[in-house]
TORNUFI-273977 format. One record per residue (C-alpha): x, z, y; residue number from 1; residue in one letter. Coordinates in steps of 0.2 Angstrom, whole numbers, plus 5000, padded with zeros to 4 digits. Layout:
<rs>
[[X,Z,Y],NUM,'A']
...
</rs>
This chain:
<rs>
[[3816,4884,4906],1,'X']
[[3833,4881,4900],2,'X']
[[3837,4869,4913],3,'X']
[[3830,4883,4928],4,'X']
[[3844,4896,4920],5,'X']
[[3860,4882,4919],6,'X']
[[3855,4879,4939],7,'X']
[[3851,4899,4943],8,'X']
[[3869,4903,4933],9,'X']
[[3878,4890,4941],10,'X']
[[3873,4893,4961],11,'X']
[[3877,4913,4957],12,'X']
[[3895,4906,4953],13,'X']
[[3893,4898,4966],14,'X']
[[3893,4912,4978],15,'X']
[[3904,4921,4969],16,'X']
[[3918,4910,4973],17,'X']
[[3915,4906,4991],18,'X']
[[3914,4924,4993],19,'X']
[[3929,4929,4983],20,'X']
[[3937,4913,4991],21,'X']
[[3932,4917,5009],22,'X']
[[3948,4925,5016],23,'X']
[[3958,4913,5010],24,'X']
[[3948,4900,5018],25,'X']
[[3947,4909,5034],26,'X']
[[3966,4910,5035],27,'X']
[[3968,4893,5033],28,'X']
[[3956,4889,5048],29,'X']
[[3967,4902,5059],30,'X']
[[3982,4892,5053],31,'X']
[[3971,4875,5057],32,'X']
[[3969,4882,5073],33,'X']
[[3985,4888,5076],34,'X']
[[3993,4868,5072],35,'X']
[[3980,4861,5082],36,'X']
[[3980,4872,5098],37,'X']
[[3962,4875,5095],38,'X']
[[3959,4891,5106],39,'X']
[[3941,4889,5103],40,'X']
[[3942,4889,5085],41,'X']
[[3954,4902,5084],42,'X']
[[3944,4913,5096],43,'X']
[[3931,4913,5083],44,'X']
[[3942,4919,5071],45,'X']
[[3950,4935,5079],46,'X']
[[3943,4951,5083],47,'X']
[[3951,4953,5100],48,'X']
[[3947,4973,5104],49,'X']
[[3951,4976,5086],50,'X']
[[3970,4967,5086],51,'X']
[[3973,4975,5102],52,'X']
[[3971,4993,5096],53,'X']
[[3982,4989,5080],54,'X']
[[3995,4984,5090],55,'X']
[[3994,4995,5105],56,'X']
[[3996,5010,5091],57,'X']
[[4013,5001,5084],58,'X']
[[4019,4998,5103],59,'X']
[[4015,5015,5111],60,'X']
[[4020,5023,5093],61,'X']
[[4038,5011,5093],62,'X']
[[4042,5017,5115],63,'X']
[[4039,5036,5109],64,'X']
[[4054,5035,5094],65,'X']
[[4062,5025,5109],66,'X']
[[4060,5042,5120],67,'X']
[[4066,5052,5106],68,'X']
[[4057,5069,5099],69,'X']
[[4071,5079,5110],70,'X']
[[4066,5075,5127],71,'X']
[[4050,5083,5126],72,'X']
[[4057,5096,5136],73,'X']
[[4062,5083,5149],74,'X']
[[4049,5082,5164],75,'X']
[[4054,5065,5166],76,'X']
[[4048,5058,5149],77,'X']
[[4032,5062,5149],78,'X']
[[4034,5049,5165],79,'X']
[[4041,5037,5156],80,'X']
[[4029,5037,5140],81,'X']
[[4016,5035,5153],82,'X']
[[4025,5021,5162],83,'X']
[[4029,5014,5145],84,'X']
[[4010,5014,5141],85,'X']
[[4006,5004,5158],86,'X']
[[4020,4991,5151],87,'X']
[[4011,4988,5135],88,'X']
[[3993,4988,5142],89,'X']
[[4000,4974,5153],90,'X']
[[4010,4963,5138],91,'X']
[[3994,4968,5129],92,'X']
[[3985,4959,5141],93,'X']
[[3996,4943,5137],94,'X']
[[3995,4943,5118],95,'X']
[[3974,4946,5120],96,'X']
[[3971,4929,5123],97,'X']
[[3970,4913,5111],98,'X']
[[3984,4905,5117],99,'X']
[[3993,4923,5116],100,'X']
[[3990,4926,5096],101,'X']
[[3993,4909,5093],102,'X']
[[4011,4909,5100],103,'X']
[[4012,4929,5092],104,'X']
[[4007,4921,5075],105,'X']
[[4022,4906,5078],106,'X']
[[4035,4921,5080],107,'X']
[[4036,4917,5101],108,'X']
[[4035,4932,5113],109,'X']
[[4022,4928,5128],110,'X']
[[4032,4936,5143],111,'X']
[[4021,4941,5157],112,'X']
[[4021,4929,5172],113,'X']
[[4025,4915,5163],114,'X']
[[4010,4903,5161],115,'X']
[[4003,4898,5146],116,'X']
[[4009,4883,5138],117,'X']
[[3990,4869,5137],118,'X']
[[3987,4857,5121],119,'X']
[[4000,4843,5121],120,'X']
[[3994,4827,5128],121,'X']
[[3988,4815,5114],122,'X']
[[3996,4799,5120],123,'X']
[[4013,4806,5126],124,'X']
[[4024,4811,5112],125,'X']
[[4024,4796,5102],126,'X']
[[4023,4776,5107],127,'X']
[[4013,4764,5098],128,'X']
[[4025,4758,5087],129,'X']
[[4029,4776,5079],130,'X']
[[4043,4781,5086],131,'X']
[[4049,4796,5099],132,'X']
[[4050,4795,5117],133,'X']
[[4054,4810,5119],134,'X']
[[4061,4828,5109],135,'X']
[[4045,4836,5108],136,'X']
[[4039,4824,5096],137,'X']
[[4053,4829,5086],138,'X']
[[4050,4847,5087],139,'X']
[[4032,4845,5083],140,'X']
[[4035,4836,5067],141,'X']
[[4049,4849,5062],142,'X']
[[4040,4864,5065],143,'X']
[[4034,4872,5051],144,'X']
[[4017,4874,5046],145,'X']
[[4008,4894,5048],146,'X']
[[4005,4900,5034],147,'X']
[[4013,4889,5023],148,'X']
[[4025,4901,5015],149,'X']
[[4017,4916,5015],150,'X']
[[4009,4928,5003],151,'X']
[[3990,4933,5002],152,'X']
[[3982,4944,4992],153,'X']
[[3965,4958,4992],154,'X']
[[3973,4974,4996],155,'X']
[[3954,4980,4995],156,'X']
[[3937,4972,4992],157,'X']
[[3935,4975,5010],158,'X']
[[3955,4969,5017],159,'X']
[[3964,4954,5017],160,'X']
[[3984,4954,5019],161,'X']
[[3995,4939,5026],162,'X']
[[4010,4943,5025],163,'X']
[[4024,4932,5034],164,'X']
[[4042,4933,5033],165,'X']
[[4053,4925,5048],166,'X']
[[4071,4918,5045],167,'X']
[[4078,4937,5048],168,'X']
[[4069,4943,5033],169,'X']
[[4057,4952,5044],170,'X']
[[4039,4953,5040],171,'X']
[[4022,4954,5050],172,'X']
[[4006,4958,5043],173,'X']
[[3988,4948,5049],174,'X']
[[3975,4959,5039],175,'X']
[[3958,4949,5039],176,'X']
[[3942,4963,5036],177,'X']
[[3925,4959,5028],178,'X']
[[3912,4957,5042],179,'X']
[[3897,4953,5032],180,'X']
[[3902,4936,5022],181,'X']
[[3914,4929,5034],182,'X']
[[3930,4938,5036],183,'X']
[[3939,4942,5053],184,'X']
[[3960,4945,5059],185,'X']
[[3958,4963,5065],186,'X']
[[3975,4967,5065],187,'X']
[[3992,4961,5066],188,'X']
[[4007,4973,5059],189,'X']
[[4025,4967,5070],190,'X']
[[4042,4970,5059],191,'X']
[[4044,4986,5074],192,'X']
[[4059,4996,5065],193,'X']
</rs>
């Protein structure tokens, strides 16, 4: 009987921790994702309708300061908030895809028309013997890992915060939300101001 309880106690501990642990586990497969150009993987991890909302708010929100509060009696702005919407739906359509939140998360801009950029082939970078044949090698082994400096943290039982600051001090914010046990990137906050 004792026994029963020691092994009842012990898997409720269990999955306690995996499911207080969760988030950060599933940052870590987004950042495994990210380094390995795993699109796959990294599409399972994203909320794609969800992200693109979040940062359609910020864009269309950041082209309306742009315009000014003043121009609202200009004909010609209401022209230009709605060409300005066109624009991000189209860069939205860039940033929507694997490859797009991947080089988002790495602090690269995806410019419309420009294709996106496939895995690195296995065999090319490096020869046999271990050393470089060519920069890109070099890059790779320079670049630094996601993730690896940045702060995590509940902000609710239901919301998960990234936070990552670039070299100009600026930060971005990958919230992860609760979807049952496993947990999801449903928004991304861009250093905008």
């Amino acid at each position: 009987m004792r026994k029963t309880k020691y092994v009842l106690l012990l898997l409720i501990l269990s999955a306690v921790g995996y499911v207080a642990a969760a988030p950060w586990l599933t940052a870590y497969r987004i950042s495994d994702a990210v380094d390995q150009r795993d699109s796959v993987a990294l599409a399972e991890q994203v909320e794609f309708d969800s992200v693109r909302l979040s940062l359609k708010q910020q864009l269309n929100s950041r082209v309306l300061r742009e315009l000014g509060a003043d121009n609202k009696q200009n004909p010609f702005a209401a022209l230009g908030a709605s060409l300005a919407n066109i624009m991000v739906d189209g860069l939205l359509d860039t940033y929507m895809t694997p490859a797009g939140i991947e080089r988002l998360m790495r602090g690269e801009t995806p410019a419309p028309g420009i294709p996106e950029t496939s895995s690195p082939p296995a065999d090319t970078d490096t020869n046999t013997d271990g050393g470089n044949d060519s920069g890109s090698g070099k890059a790779n082994t320079e670049r630094k890992k996601l993730f690896s400096d940045a702060r995590m943290g509940y902000r609710s039982l239901h919301r998960f915060v990234v936070t990552v600051t670039d070299d100009e001090g600026k930060q971005a914010e990958f919230v992860l939300s609760r979807r049952g046990l496993d947990w999801k990137l449903t928004a991304i906050v861009l250093p905008l101001d």
